[in-house]
C-alpha atoms as an extended CHARMM CRD file, in Angstrom:
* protein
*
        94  EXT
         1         1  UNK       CA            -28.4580000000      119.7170000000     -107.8220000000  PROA      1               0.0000000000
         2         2  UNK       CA            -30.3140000000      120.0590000000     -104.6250000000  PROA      2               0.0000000000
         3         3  UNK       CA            -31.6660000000      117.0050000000     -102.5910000000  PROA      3               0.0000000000
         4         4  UNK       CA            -29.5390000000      114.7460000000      -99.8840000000  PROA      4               0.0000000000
         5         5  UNK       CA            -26.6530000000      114.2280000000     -102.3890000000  PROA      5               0.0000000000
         6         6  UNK       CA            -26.1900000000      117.3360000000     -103.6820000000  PROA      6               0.0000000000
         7         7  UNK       CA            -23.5590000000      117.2800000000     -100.7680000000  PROA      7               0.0000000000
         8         8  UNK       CA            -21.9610000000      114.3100000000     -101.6440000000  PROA      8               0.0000000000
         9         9  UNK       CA            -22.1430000000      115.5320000000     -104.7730000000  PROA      9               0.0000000000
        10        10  UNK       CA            -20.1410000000      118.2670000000     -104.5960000000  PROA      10              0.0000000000
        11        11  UNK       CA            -17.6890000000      116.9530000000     -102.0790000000  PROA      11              0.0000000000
        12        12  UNK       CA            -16.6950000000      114.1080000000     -105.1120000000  PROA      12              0.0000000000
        13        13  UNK       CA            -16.2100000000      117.2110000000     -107.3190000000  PROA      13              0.0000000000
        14        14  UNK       CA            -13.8860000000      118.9310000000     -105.0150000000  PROA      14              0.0000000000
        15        15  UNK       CA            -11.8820000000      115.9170000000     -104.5790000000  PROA      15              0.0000000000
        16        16  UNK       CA            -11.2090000000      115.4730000000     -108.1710000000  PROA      16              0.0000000000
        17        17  UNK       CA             -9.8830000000      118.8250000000     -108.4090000000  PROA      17              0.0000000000
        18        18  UNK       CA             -6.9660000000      117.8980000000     -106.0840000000  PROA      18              0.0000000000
        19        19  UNK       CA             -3.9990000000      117.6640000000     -108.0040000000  PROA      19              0.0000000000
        20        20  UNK       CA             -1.6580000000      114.9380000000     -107.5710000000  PROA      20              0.0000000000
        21        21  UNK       CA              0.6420000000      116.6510000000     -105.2950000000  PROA      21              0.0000000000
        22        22  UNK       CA             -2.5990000000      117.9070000000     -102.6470000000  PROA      22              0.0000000000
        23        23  UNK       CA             -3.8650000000      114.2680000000     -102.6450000000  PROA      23              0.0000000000
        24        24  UNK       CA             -0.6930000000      112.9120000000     -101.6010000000  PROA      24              0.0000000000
        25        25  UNK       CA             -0.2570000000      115.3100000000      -98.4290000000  PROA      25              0.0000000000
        26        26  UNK       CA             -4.3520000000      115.1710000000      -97.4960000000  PROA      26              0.0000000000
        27        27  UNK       CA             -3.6560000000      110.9360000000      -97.4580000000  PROA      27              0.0000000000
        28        28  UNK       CA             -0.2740000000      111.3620000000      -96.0470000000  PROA      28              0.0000000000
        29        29  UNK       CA             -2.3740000000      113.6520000000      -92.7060000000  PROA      29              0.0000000000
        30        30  UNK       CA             -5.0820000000      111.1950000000      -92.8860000000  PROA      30              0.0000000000
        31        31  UNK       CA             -2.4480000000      108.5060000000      -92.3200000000  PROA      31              0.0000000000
        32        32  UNK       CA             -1.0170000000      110.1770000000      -89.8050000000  PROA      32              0.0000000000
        33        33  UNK       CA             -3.8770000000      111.5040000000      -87.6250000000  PROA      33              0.0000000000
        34        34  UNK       CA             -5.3270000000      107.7820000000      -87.9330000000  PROA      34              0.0000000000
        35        35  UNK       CA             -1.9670000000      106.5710000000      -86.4090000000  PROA      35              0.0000000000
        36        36  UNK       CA             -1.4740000000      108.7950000000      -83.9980000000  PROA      36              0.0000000000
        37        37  UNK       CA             -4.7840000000      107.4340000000      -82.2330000000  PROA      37              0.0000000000
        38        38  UNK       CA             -3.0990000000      104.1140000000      -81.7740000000  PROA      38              0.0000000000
        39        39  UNK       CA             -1.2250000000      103.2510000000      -78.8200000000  PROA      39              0.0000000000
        40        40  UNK       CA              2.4860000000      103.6250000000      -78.8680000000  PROA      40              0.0000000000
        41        41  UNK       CA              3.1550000000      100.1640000000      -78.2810000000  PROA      41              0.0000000000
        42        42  UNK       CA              1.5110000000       99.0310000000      -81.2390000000  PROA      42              0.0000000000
        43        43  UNK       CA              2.9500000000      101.2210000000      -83.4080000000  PROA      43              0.0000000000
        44        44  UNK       CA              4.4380000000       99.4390000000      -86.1750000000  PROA      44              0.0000000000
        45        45  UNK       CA              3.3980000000       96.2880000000      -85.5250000000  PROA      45              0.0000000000
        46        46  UNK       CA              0.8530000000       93.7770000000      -86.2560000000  PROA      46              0.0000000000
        47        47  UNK       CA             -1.3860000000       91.6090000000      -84.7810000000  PROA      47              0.0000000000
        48        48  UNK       CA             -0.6970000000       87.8410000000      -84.6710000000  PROA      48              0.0000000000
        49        49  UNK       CA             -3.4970000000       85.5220000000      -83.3860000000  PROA      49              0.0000000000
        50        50  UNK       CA             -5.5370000000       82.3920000000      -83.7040000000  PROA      50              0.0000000000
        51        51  UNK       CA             -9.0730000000       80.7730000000      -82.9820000000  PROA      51              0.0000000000
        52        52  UNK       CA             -8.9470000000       78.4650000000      -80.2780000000  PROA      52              0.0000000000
        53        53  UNK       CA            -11.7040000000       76.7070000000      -78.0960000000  PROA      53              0.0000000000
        54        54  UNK       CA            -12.9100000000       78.3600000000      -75.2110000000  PROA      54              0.0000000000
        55        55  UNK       CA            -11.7180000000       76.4840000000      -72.6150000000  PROA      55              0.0000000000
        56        56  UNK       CA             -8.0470000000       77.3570000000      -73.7730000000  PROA      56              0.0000000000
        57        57  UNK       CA             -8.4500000000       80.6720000000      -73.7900000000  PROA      57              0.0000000000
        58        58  UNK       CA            -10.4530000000       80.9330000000      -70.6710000000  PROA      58              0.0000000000
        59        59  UNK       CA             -7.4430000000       78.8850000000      -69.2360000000  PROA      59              0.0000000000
        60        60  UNK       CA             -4.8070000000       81.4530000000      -70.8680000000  PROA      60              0.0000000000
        61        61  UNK       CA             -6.8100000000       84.0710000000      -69.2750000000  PROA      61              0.0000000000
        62        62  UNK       CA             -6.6390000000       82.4990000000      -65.5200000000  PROA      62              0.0000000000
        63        63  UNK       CA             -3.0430000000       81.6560000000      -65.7900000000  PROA      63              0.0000000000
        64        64  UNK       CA             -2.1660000000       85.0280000000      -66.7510000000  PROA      64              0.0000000000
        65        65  UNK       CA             -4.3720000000       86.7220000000      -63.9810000000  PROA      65              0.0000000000
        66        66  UNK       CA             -2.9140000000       84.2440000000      -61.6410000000  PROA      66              0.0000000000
        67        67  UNK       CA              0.6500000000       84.9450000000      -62.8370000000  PROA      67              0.0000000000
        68        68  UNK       CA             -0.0500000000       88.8350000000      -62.7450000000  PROA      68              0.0000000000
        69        69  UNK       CA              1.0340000000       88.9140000000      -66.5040000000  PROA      69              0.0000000000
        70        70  UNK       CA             -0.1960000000       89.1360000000      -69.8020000000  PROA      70              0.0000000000
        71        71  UNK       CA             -1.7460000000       86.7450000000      -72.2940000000  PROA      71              0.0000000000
        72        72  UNK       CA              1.0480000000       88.5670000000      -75.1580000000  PROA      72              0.0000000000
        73        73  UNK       CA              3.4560000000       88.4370000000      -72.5840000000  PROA      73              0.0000000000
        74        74  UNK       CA              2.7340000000       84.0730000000      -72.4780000000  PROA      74              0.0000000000
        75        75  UNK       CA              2.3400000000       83.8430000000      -75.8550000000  PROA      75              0.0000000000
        76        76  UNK       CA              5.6790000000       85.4660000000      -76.7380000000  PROA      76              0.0000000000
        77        77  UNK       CA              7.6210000000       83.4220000000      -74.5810000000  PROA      77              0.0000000000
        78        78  UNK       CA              5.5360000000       80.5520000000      -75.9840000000  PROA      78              0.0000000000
        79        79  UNK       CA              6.7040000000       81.7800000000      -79.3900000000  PROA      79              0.0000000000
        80        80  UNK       CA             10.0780000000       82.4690000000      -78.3980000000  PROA      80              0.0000000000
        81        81  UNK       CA             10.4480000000       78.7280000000      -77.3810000000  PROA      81              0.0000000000
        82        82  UNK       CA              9.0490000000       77.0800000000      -80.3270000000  PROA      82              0.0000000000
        83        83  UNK       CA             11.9660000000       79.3460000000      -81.9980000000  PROA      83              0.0000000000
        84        84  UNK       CA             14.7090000000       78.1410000000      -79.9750000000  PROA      84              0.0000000000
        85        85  UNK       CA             12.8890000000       74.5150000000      -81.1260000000  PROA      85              0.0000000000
        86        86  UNK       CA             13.1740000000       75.5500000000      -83.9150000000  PROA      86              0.0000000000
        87        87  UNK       CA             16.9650000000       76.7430000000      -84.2080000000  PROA      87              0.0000000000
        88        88  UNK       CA             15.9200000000       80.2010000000      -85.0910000000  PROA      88              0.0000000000
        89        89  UNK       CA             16.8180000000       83.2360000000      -82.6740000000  PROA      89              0.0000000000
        90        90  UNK       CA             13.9050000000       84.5330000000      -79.9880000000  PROA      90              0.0000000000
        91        91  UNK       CA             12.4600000000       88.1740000000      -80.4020000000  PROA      91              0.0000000000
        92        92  UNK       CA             11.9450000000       88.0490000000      -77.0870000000  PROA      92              0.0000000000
        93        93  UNK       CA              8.7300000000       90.1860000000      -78.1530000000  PROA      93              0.0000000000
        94        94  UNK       CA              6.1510000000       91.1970000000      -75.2870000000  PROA      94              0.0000000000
């Protein structure tokens, strides 16, 4: 086949003829090339958020800056407190 796909083409072909064992290890180094571009902080962990107006967050923002902290940093004690509200046990996550 020649044209544009005949790349593709034979790239699909070459994949197929992995055998089970070779397509584990190629995902398992994709996996782990893709998550070593990740900070270290973040690894193994996941992202928890919401959609707010602007004016909160713009707020959020200033009180942070003014604070010299983090917007995480005031929404995990904000967490932490609705746990102890709660009766559950803080993370104390920041």
């Amino acid at each position: 086949m020649s044209g544009r796909l005949a790349g593709l083409k034979d790239a699909l072909k070459a994949e197929r003829q992995l055998s089970p064992k070779e397509a584990v290890e190629e995902l398992k180094s994709t996996i782990a090339s893709v998550a070593s571009t990740r900070a270290k902080a973040r690894v193994g962990k996941r992202a928890v958020g919401g959609y707010f107006t602007p004016e909160l967050a713009r707020t959020l923002n200033v009180m942070a800056t003014e604070r010299d902290t983090t917007l995480q940093a005031i929404l995990g004690k904000a967490i932490d407190l609705w746990f102890r509200e709660q009766g559950k046990h803080p993370f104390g996550e920041r």
